[in-house]
N, C-alpha and C positions, 0 to 999 in steps of 0.2 A: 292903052288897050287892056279888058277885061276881060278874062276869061270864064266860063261857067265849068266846073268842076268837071260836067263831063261832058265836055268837049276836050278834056284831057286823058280820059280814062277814069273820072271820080277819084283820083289819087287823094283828093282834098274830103271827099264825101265819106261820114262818118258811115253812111249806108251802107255806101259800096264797098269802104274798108270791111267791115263786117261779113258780107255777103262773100267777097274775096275769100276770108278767113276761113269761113264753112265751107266753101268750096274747096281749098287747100285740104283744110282738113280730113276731109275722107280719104285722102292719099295719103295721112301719115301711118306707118303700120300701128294696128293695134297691138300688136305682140313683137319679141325680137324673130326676127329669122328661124332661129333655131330653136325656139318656143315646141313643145308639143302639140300645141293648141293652133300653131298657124298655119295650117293647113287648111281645118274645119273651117274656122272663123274666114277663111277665103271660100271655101263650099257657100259657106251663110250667104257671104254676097253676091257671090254667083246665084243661087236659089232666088234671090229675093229681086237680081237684075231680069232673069227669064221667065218669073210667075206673072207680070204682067202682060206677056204676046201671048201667052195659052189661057186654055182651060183646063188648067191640071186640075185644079182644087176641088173638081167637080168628081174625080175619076180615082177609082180603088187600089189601084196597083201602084207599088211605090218607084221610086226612082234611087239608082245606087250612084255612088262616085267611091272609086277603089284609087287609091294613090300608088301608084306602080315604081317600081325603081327604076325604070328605065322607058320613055313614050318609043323610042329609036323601036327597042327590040323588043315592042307587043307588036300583037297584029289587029287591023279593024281600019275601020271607016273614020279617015282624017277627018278631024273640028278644029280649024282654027279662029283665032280669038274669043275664046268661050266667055270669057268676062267681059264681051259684047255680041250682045245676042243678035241686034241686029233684024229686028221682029220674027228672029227663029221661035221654037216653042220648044220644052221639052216635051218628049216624049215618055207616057208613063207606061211601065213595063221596060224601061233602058236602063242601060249598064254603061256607065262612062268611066276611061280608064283615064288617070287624071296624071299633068305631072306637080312638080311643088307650086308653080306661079299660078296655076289651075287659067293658063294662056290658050291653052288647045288641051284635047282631049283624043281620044279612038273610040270610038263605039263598033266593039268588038261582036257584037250579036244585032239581028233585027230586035226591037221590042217583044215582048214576051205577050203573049195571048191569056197566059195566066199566072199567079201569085208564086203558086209551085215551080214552073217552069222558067219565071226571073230568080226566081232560089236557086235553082240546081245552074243554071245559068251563070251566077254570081260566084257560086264557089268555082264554077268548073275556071274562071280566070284569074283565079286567086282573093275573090272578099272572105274565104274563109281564116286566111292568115295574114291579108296583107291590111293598113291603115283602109276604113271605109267608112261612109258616110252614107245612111239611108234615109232618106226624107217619104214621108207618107203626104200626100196631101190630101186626102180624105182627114186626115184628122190635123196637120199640120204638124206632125212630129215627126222632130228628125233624132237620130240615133249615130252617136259617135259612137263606133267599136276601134279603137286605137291600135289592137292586136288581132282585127279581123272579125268575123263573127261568130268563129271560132275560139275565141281566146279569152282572157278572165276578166277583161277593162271593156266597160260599155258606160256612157251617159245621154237618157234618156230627158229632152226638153221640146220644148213647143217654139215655132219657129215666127215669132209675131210678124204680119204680110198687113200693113198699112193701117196697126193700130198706132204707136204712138205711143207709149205710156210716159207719163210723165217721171221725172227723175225728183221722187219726195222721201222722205224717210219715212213713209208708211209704204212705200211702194218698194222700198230697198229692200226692207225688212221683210215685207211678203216672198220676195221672190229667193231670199237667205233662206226663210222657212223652207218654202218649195224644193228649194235645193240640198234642205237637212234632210228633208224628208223620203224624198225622190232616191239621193245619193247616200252622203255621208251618216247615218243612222244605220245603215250597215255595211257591217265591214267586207262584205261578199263584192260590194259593189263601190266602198268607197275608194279604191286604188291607194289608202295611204298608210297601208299594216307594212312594215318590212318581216316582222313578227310578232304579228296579233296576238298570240298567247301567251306573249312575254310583254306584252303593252310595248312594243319597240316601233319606231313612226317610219315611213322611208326616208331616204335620205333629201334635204330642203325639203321635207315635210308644209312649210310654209309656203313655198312657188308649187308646189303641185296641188294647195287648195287655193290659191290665187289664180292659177290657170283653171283650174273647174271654175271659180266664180267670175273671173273674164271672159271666157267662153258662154257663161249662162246668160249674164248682163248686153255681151252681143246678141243672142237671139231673140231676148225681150226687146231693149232698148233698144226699136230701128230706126228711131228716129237722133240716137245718139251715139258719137264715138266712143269706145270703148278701149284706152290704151293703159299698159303695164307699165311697170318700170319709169315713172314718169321724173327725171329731175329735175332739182331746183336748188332756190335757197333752203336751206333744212335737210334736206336730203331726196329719196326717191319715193316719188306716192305708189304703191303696188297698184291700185286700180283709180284709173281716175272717166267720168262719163262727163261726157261735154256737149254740148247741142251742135249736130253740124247741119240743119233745118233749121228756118224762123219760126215752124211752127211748135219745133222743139221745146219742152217745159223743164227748166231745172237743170243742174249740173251738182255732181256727187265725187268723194274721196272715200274710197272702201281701205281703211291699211285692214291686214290680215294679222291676223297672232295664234301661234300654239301652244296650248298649255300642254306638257309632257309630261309621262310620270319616268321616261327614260329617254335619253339622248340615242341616235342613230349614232354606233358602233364606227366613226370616220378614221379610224386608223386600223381599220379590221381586227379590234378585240371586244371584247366583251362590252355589251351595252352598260353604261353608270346611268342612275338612278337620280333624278331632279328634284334639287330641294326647292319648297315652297317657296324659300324665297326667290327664287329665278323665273320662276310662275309668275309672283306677284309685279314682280321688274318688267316682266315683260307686260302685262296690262299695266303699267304705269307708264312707257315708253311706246304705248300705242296709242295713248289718249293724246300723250304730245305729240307723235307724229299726226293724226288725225287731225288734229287743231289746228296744226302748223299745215299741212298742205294743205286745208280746208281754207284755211284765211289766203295763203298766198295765192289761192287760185279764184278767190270770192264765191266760195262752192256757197250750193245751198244748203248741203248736206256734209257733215263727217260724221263717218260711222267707224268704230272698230268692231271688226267679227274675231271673235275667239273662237277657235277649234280645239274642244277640249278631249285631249286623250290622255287624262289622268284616270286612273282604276276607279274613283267613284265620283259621281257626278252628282259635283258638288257644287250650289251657286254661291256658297260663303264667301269665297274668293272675290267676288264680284263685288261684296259689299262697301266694304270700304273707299268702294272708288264711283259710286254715283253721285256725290254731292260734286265733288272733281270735274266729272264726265257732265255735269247737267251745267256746272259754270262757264264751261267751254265748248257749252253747245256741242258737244260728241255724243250720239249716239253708241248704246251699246248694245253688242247680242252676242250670248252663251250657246255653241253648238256641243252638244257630249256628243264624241263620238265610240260607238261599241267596238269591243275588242272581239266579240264574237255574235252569231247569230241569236247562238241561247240563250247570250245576257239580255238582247233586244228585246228574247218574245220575253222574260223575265218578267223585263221594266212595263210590257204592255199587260201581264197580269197577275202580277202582286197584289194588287188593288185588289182581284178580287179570288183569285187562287189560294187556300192554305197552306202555310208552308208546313 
């Protein structure tokens, strides 16, 4: 007796294996539980499960999702299973009070008639202090404010709705720029000064620009998972993109690195000051982990990103180590990040300003 693969379930079928695999795959978390970022990056997938039953994308008023501490003891209009919509639609002008699984919801207000009035709305149930999420769909951008809309932590990205981009190293690199740009080039907005005017970084300085570039990579990349902390042989990849669609193009290893001109203060005294060579150690410890998780996962991409918060922004550093980084196929990229505003507009004109 012979069987045909699937008349068993294709367990033998390299297709089906495959197919399985991505289908698995979207269930595994991108983030750990108690990530920052894993909240939003559930927002993302929720957003992107209910923009196919509507026509949001057509209409001007945004949509909010405020992370409440407790769903029991708000008040509104029960939503359960919100991560299946179910051919529901969102409503634009709504206010969803969300809890961490983002399983169900409360819609604490009718929709809003106007912009102003989902504003005052929004704060009046706490998105002025509490974690929020506001998606535009007139222009497809969504806004993490972490402490509220009120508070000093916001990041502002575009939420890609059935483009696809592919996963290449000119596409990695675009969207690092985007993200210097957008965030980390100043420090008002980059969440990672503990004290900026002492060049002093927060504390894992490294996992909080890891978590910005995992959260940015899930909203471009929708056509791929986007998971942290990834281990293996060699150790743990901080971002790794893998296709969970056939239509998917490419798979990526981002390792993160800080170049520092002073260590976070972790026994609460005085910050000490980073000699070059611990700089240099760490870009040479990011090209082999980049290489090593690249190969062990047949990426098509390893990149290391340096986030440079040394006093002057300097690509010297970098040199030494391109002949290195190009024999092991690792990509690299230099972000300076500023310690102040002033130094920002400085750098934008020296060029043509006298000193």
């Amino acid at each position: 007796m012979t069987l045909d693969p699937s008349e068993v379930g294709g367990g033998s079928d390299p297709r089906a294996i495959e197919e399985t695999a991505r289908s698995e795959g979207r269930n595994v978390p991108g983030t750990p539980a108690d990530s920052a970022i894993a909240w939003p990056r559930k927002v993302i997938d929720v957003i992107r499960r209910w923009l196919p039953n509507g026509h949001l994308v057509a209409q001007t008023k945004p949509v909010a999702f405020v992370l409440v501490p407790s769903i029991r003891a708000s008040q509104g209009t029960p939503l359960e299973l919100l991560d299946l919509p179910l051919g529901r639609s969102l409503e634009p002008g709504s206010i969803y009070l969300c809890d961490e699984g983002m399983r169900r919801a409360l819609l604490p207000r009718d929709p809003a008639a106007t912009v102003e009035q989902w504003a005052a709305d929004l704060r009046s149930v706490g998105g002025g202090h509490l974690p929020t999420v506001v998606y535009s769909p007139a222009d497809g951008l969504l806004v993490w404010y972490s402490k509220g809309l009120d508070g000093p932590d916001r990041l502002e990205q575009e939420v890609e709705i059935g483009v696809g981009r592919p996963v290449t190293e000119a596409e990695l690199m675009a969207q690092l720029d985007r993200l210097h740009v957008k965030r980390w080039v100043s420090p008002s907005l980059a969440g990672v000064w503990d004290n900026s005017d002492k060049w002093v970084p927060v504390q894992n300085a490294e996992r909080a620009f890891q978590d910005q570039v995992s959260l940015w990579c899930d909203a471009v990349f929708e056509r791929h998972n986007v998971t942290t902390e990834v281990g293996g042989p060699g150790g743990r990849c901080d971002v790794f993109l893998y296709p969970h669609v056939a239509s998917a193009v490419g798979s990526g290893v981002i390792e993160m690195k800080v170049l520092r001109a002073f260590h976070f203060p972790e026994s609460g005294g005085s910050p000490t000051a980073v000699p070059a060579r611990e700089n240099v150690a760490a870009i040479r410890k990011g090209i082999r982990q980049a290489f090593v998780y690249g190969r062990r996962s047949g990426c098509d991409v390893s990149l290391l990103c340096m986030c440079d918060m040394r006093k002057v922004d300097d690509d010297a550093i970098v040199a030494p180590f391109l002949f290195a980084a190009d024999k092991f196929k690792v990509a690299m990229c230099r972000y300076f990040v500023f310690a102040s505003d002033e130094a920002y507009r400085v750098a934008l004109t020296k060029a043509v300003l006298p000193e």
